[in-house]
Each structure stands twice: as structure tokens, then as C-alpha cells.
NUKEVEX-486573 format. One record per residue (C-alpha): residue number from 0; residue in three letters; x, y negated, z. Coordinates in pm, 1 decimal. Example, Ala and Ser with C-alpha at 12.3 -4.5 7.8 and 13.67 -1.06 7.14 Angstrom:
    k    r         u         v         w
    0  ALA    1230.0     450.0     780.0
    1  SER    1367.0     106.0     714.0
***
This chain:
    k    r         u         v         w
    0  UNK   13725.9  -13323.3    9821.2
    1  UNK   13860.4  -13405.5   10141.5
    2  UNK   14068.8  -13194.4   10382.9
    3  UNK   13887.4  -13149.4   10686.6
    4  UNK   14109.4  -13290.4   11012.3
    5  UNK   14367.9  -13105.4   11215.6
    6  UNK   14157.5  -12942.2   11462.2
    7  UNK   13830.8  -12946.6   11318.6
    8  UNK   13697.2  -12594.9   11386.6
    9  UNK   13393.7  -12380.2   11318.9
   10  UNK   13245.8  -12081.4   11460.9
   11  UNK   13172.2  -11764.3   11227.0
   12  UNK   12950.6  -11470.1   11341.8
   13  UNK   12958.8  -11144.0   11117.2
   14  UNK   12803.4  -10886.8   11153.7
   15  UNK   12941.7  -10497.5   11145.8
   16  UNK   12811.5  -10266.9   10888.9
   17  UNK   12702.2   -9889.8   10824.9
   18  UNK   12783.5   -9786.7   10475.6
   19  UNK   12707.6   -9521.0   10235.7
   20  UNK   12425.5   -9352.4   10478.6
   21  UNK   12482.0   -9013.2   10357.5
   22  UNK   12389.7   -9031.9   10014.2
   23  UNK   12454.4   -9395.2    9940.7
   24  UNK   12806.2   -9371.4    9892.2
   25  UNK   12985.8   -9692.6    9779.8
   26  UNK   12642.2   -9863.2    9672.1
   27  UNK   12443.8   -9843.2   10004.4
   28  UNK   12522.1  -10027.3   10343.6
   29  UNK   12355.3  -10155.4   10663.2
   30  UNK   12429.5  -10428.4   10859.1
   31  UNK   12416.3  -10359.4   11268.0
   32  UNK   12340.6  -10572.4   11523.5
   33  UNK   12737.9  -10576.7   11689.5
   34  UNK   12918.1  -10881.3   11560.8
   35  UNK   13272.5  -10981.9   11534.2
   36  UNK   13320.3  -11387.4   11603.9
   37  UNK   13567.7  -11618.1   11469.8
   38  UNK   13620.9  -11949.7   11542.5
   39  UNK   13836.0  -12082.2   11251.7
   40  UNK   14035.9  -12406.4   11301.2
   41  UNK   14230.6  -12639.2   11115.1
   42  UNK   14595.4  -12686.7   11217.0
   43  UNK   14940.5  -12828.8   11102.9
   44  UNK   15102.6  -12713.7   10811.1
   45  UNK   15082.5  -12643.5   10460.6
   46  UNK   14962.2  -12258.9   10271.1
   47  UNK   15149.8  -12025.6   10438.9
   48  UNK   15032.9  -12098.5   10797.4
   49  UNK   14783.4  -11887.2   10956.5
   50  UNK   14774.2  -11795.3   11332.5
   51  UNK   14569.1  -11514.9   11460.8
   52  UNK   14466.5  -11456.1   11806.5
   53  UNK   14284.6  -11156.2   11910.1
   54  UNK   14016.7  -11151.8   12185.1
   55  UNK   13935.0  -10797.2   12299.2
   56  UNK   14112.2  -10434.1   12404.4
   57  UNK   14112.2  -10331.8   12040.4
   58  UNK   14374.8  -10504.4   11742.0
   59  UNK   14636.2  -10567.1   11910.4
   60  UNK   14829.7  -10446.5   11606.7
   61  UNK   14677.9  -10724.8   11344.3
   62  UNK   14921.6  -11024.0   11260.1
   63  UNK   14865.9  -11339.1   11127.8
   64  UNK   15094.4  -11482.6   10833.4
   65  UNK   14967.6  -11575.7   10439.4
   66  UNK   14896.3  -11188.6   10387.5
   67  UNK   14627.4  -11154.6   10667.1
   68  UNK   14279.1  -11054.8   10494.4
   69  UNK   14131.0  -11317.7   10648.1
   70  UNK   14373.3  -11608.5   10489.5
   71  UNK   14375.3  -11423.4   10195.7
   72  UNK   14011.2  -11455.3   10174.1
   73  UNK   14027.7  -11862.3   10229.5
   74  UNK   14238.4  -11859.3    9999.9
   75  UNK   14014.9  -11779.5    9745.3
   76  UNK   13773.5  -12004.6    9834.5
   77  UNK   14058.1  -12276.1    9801.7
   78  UNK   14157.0  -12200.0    9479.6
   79  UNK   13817.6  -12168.1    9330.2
   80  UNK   13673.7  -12521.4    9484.2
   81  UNK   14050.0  -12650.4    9373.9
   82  UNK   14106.2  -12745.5    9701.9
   83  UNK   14460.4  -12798.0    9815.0
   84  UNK   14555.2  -12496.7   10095.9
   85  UNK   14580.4  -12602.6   10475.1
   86  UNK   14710.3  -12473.0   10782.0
   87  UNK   14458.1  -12181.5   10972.5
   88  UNK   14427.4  -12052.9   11299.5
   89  UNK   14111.8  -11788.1   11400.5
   90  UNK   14034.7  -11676.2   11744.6
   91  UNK   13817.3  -11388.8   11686.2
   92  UNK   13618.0  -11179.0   11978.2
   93  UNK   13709.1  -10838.0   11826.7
   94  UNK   13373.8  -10590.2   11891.8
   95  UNK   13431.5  -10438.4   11567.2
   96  UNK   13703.5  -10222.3   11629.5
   97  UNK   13976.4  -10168.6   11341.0
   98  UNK   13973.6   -9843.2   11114.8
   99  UNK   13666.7   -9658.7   11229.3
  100  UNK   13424.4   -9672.8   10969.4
  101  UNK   13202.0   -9991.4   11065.2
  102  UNK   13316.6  -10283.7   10840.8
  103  UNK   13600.5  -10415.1   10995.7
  104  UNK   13786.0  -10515.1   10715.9
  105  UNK   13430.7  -10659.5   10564.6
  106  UNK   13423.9  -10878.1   10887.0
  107  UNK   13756.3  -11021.6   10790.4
  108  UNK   13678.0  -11108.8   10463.7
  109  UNK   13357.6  -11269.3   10494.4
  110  UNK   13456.4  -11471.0   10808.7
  111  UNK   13751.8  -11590.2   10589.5
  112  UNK   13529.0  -11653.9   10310.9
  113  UNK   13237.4  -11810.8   10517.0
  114  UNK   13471.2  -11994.9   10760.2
  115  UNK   13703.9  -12171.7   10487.6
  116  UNK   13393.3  -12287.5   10268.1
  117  UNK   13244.7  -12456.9   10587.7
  118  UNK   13559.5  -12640.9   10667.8
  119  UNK   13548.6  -12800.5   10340.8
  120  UNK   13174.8  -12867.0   10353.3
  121  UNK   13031.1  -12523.7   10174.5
  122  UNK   13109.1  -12651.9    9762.8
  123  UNK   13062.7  -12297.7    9751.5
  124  UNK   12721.9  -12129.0    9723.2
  125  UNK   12629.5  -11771.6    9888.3
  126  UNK   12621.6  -11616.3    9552.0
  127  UNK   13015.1  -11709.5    9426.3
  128  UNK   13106.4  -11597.5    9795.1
  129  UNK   12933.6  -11260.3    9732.9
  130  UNK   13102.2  -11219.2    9391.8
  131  UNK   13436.0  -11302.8    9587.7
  132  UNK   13390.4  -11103.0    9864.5
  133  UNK   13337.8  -10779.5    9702.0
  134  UNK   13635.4  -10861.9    9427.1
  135  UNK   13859.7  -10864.6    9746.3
  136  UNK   13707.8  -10550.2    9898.6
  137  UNK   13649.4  -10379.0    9572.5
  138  UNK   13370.6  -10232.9    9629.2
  139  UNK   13013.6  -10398.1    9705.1
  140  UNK   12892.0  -10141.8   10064.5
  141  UNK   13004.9  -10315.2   10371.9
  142  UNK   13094.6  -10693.3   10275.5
  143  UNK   12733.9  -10762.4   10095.2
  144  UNK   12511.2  -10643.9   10446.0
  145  UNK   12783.2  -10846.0   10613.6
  146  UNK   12735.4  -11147.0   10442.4
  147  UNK   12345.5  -11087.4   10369.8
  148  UNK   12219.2  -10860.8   10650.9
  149  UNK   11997.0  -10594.8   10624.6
  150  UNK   11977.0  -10290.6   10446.9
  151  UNK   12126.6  -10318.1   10068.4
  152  UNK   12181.1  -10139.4    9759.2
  153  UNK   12432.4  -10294.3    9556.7
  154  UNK   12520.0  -10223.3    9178.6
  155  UNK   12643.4  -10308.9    8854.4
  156  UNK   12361.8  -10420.4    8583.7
  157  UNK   12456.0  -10350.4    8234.4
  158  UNK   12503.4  -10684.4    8203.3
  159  UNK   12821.9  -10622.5    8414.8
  160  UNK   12665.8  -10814.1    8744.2
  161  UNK   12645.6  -10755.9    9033.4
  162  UNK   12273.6  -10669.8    9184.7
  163  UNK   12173.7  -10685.8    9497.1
  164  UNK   11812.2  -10538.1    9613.6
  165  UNK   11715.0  -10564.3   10000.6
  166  UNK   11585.9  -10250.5   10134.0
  167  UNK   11297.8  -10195.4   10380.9
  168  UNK   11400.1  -10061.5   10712.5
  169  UNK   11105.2   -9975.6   10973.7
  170  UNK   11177.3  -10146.3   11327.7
  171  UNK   11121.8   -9812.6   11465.0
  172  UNK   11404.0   -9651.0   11323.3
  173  UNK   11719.0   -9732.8   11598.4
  174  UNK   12075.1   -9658.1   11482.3
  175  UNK   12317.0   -9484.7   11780.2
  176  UNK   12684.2   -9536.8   11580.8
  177  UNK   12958.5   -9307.9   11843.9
  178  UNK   13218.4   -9462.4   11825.0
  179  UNK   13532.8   -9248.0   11867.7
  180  UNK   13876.5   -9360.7   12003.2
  181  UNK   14078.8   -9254.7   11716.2
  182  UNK   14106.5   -9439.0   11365.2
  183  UNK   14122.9   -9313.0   11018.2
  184  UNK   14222.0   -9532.1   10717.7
  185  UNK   13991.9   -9600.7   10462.3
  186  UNK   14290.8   -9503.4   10155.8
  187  UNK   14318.8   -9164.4   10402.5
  188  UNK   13957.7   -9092.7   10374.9
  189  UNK   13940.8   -9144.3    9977.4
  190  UNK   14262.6   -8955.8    9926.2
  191  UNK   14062.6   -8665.6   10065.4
  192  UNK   13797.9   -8710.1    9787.7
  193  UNK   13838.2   -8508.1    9423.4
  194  UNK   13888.8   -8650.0    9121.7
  195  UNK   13563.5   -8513.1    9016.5
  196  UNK   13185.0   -8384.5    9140.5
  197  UNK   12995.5   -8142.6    9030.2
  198  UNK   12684.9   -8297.1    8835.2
  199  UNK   12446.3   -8065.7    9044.0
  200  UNK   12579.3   -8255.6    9353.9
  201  UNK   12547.9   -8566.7    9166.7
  202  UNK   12143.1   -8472.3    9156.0
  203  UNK   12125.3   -8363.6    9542.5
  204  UNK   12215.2   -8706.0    9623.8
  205  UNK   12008.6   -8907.0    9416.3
  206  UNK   11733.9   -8662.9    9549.2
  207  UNK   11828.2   -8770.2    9894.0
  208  UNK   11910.8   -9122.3    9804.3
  209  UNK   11548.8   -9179.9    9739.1
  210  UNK   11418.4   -8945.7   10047.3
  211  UNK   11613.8   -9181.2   10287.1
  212  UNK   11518.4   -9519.8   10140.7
  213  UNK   11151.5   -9433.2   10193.6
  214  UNK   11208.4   -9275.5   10512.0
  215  UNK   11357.7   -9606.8   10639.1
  216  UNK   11121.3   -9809.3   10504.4
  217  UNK   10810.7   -9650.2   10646.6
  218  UNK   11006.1   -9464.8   10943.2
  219  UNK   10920.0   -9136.5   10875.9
  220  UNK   11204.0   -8929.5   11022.2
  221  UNK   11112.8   -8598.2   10821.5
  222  UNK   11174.7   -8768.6   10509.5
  223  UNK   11484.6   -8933.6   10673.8
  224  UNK   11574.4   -8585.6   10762.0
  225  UNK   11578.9   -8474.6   10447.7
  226  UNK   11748.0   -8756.3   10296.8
  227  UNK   12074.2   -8757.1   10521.1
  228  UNK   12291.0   -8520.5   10364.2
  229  UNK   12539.2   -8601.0   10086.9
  230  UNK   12753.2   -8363.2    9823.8
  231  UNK   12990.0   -8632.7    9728.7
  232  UNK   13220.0   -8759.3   10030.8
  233  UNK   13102.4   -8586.0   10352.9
  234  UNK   13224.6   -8239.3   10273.2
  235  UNK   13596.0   -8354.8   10214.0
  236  UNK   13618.8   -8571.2   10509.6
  237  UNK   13469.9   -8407.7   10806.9
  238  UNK   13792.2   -8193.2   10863.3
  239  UNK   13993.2   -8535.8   10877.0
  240  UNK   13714.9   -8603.6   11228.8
  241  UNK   13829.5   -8438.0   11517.1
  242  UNK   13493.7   -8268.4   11647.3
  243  UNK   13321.5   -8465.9   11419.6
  244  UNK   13059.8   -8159.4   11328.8
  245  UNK   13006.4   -8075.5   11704.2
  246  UNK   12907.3   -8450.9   11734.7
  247  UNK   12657.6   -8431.5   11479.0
  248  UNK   12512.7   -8093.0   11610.9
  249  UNK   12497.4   -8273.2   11951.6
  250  UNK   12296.8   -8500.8   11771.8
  251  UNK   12047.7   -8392.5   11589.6
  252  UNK   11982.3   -8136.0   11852.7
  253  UNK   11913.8   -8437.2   12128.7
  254  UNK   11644.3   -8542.3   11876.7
  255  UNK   11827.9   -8755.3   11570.7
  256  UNK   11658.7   -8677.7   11262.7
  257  UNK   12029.5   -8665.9   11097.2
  258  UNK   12396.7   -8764.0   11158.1
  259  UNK   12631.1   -8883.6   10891.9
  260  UNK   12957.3   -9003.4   10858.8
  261  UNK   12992.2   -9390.2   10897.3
  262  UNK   13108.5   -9553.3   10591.8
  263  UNK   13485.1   -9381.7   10531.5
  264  UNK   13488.2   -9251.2   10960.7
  265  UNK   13551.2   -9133.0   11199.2
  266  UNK   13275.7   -9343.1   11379.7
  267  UNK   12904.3   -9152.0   11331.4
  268  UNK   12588.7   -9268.6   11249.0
  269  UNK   12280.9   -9143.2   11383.9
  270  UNK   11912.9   -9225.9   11293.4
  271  UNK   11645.0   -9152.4   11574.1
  272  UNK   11319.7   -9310.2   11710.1
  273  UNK   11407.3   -9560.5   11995.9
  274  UNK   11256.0   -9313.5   12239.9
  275  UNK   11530.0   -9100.3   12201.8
  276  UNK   11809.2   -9320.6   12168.6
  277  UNK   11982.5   -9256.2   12487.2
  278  UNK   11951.8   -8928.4   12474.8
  279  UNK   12125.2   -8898.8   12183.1
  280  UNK   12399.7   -9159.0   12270.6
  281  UNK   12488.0   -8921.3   12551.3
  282  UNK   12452.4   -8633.9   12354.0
  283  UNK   12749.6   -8758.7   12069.8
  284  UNK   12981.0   -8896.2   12382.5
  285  UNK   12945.9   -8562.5   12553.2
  286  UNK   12988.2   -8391.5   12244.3
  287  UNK   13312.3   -8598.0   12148.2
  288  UNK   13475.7   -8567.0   12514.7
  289  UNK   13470.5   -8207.0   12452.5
  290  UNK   13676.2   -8207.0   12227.1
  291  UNK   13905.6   -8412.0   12413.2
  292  UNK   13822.3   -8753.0   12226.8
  293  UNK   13717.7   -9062.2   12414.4
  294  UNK   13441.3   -9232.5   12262.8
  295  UNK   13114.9   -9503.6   12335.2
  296  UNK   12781.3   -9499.3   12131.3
  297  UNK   12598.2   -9770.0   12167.0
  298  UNK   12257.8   -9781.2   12009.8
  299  UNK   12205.4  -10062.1   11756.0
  300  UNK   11902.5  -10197.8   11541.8
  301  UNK   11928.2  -10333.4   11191.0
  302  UNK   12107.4  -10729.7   11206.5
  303  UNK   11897.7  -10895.1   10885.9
  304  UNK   12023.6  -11206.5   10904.2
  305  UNK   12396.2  -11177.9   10804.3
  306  UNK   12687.1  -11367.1   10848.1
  307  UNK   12594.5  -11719.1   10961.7
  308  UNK   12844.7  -12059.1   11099.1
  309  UNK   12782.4  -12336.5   11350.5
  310  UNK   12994.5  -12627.4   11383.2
  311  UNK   13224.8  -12592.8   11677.2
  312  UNK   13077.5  -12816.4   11967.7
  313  UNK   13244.8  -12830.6   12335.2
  314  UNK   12962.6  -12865.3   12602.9
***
């Protein structure tokens, strides 16, 4: 398998995600319609070069180097198509910003993943990247809608694989994520978590799990309503959200039919018929500036075609 040649490049687009929904925690994400794009290039030097250049007001703080989740991720791909290691550089247009609950880390990942198997002309198939992308993340919620798109529930068979089942998600059903100016760490946010749950809040959730999935699929936002709440993450972490319960009040009184916490936060999710999307855009930014926290909220529809690359052409 040949090395492709210094200063070959492709361009990866990757989507941002939505994950755990309430309910659907570690097993359900969305993919959104706000990408993240890298253009990955081939440059001199051996394994341990990788150059990253960041296009956009947030991420300032990422660094290249071999440990960047993005080389790490080619890496992989390397070593399982027993390809000899090469010299990276990615230019990424940051949109997803860093540590607020929307995939960013997935982004990386994937791109890396995606990005390094194109390079070497895609030995790989989507499956073997899927079952290396979530070994990296460890868990399946925001890299599998990144790759894949859509809305998926991801588990373990008894078999020990990994299953993926696309979801059904009306076209009426618009997403408004606010997106808050302050981060929070994904190992913060599960820190917060017990040990253990109560089996009775174990049964709310599947309850709601299956409220919400039909809700999306047919858009009917009392059943979404009612399937929007979650016993197993949400009650530990909204004190770690400055004004994050004010936001969701703001909310669902603007006319969402619920507002949950975005994968591991701070961002929030809100479901709501397009009709009242702005409304409730304003509603959360309001809502979050009064508590003396900058934030945007733009409103987003489900991205179902995942993570795609293009050769890099000038012209």
C-alpha cells in the first residue's frame, strides 16, 4: 500500500452531535446540521508529526503533537491497514466549539479516522471505522451519529457487538441547541454521577426512552413532552450549569415541548415545532444573559448523512 505524496490533502466534513436526549443516556445520539471541517494533508516527516491549525474564535487552546485525538485516531487506522505512519497536518474550521456538550471530541475522532483512511485510499470499510471510533471514545453516543448521521441507538448484542438501529425523526421536529460561553469537561460531568441508580429510575427512563423515540418519529410533541425527562444523569449535573434550569424554564415556556441537557453540558437542547423556533432561541439566550452568561442558540435540523470526504481540489 502506497503512501500517499507530501501534500496530497483531503477535505473531511463532520457533523456535531446531540447525545443522550434525556433518557438516552450513553446509547442515544443525534447528529445536527453544524459541522466541523478538516482538511487533512500529508507533510514531511515520520509518526510523531502532526500540525494543527485552528480556524475560528473558539480552540485556541488545542495543540498538535502525536497525542492530539485526531492523530491518535489515524493512527489507528495505520496500524490496522499496516500502513507505515506519515507526517499530518489538519486545518479545521472549528463551529463545534470545545467542551460544551455537542460532540467535539467525536468530531476529532472521526475526522482523524475518516481523513487518514482516505489518504491511503479507504482499505478500511465504514463498519471497522465505527468499531474504532467508539473503542477510542468509549462509548458509542456522539461518534456513531457523527460518522452515520441521523438519529441512533447504539448497543451491545449479546453477542458482544456493537448494534446500530437508525431512528425515525419527523422533519417537523427542529432542534434550538443554546449554546453557552462556558465549558464543562466531560470526566467533570461523570464525576458528578453516583455509583449507582435506583432501579425505579432505571424504569422512568425506559418509559420515556420509548415516549421520545415515537414522538420523534411521528412528531408528536405531547409524547415528546413526556419523553424528555431522565432519572439517571440530569439531576446530578444541572447544579454544575450556571442558570441552566432558568434556561430550560425559558424554554419550554416560549413553546419547546422539553429541554434537556446536551450530551455531558452545559450546551441545551431543545425540541419545538419550526414555528416556534425563534422564539425559543431568544427565549434560552435571554434566559442565559440573565444570569450573566453569554450564549448563541442557533436552531438546527437533524444532519442524516454523516461524516463524508472530498478530494482536495484548488479552483
Amino acid at each position: 500500500m502506497a503512501q500517499p505524496r507530501i501534500g496530497q490533502k483531503v477535505l473531511v466534513d463532520v457533523p456535531s452531535t446531540t447525545a443522550n436526549l434525556g433518557p438516552g443516556f450513553d446509547c442515544l445520539g443525534a447528529a445536527l446540521d453544524l459541522n466541523n471541517r478538516f482538511e487533512m494533508q500529508r507533510v514531511e516527516g515520520d509518526g510523531e508529526r502532526f500540525e494543527l491549525i485552528i480556524e475560528g474564535s473558539e480552540g485556541s487552546h488545542l495543540r498538535g503533537g502525536p497525542e492530539n485525538l485526531v492523530y491518535k485516531s489515524a493512527q489507528r487506522v495505520w496500524k490496522t491497514a499496516r500502513q507505515e505512519p506519515f507526517g499530518l497536518q489538519a486545518r479545521v474550521r472549528l463551529a463545534v466549539p470545545p467542551a460544551r456538550g455537542l460532540g467535539s471530541s467525536a468530531t476529532a475522532i472521526v475526522a482523524g479516522l475518516v481523513g487518514a483512511n482516505a489518504l491511503i485510499g479507504n482499505p478500511l470499510k465504514k463498519e471497522k471505522l465505527l468499531e474504532l471510533a467508539i473503542d477510542i471514545e468509549g462509548h458509542p453516543d456522539n461518534v456513531v451519529p457523527s460518522l452515520l448521521g441521523g438519529l441512533c441507538i447504539t448497543a451491545k448484542a449479546f453477542s458482544d457487538r456493537w448494534r446500530v438501529v437508525r431512528c425515525e425523526w419527523s422533519n417537523s421536529v427542529k432542534a434550538v441547541v443554546a449554546i453557552p460561553s462556558i465549558r464543562l469537561s466531560t470526566s467533570e460531568a461523570r464525576r458528578a454521577m453516583p455509583k449507582t441508580i435506583p432501579i425505579e429510575d432505571s424504569v422512568v427512563n425506559l418509559g420515556a426512552l420509548t415516549l421520545l423515540l415515537q414522538g420523534l418519529r411521528t412528531g408528536n410533541g405531547d409524547l415528546i413532552a413526556d419523553g424528555m425527562h431522565d432519572r439517571l444523569h440530569e439531576p446530578y449535573r444541572w447544579r454544575l450549569i450556571k442558570g441552566g434550569l432558568a434556561v430550560r424554564e425559558a424554554a419550554i415556556e416560549s413553546g419547546a415541548w422539553g429541554c434537556v441537557i446536551s450530551g455531558a453540558g452545559p450546551s441545551l437542547l431543545a425540541l419545538c415545532p419550526e414555528s416556534a423556533g425563534r422564539t425559543v432561541s431568544q427565549a434560552m439566550v435571554k434566559a442565559w444573559e440573565a444570569a450573566g452568561v453569554a450564549s448563541r442558540a442557533p436552531v438546527l435540523s437533524l444532519q442524516t448523512t454523516g461524516s463524508h470526504w472530498q478530494p482536495y481540489t484548488t479552483g
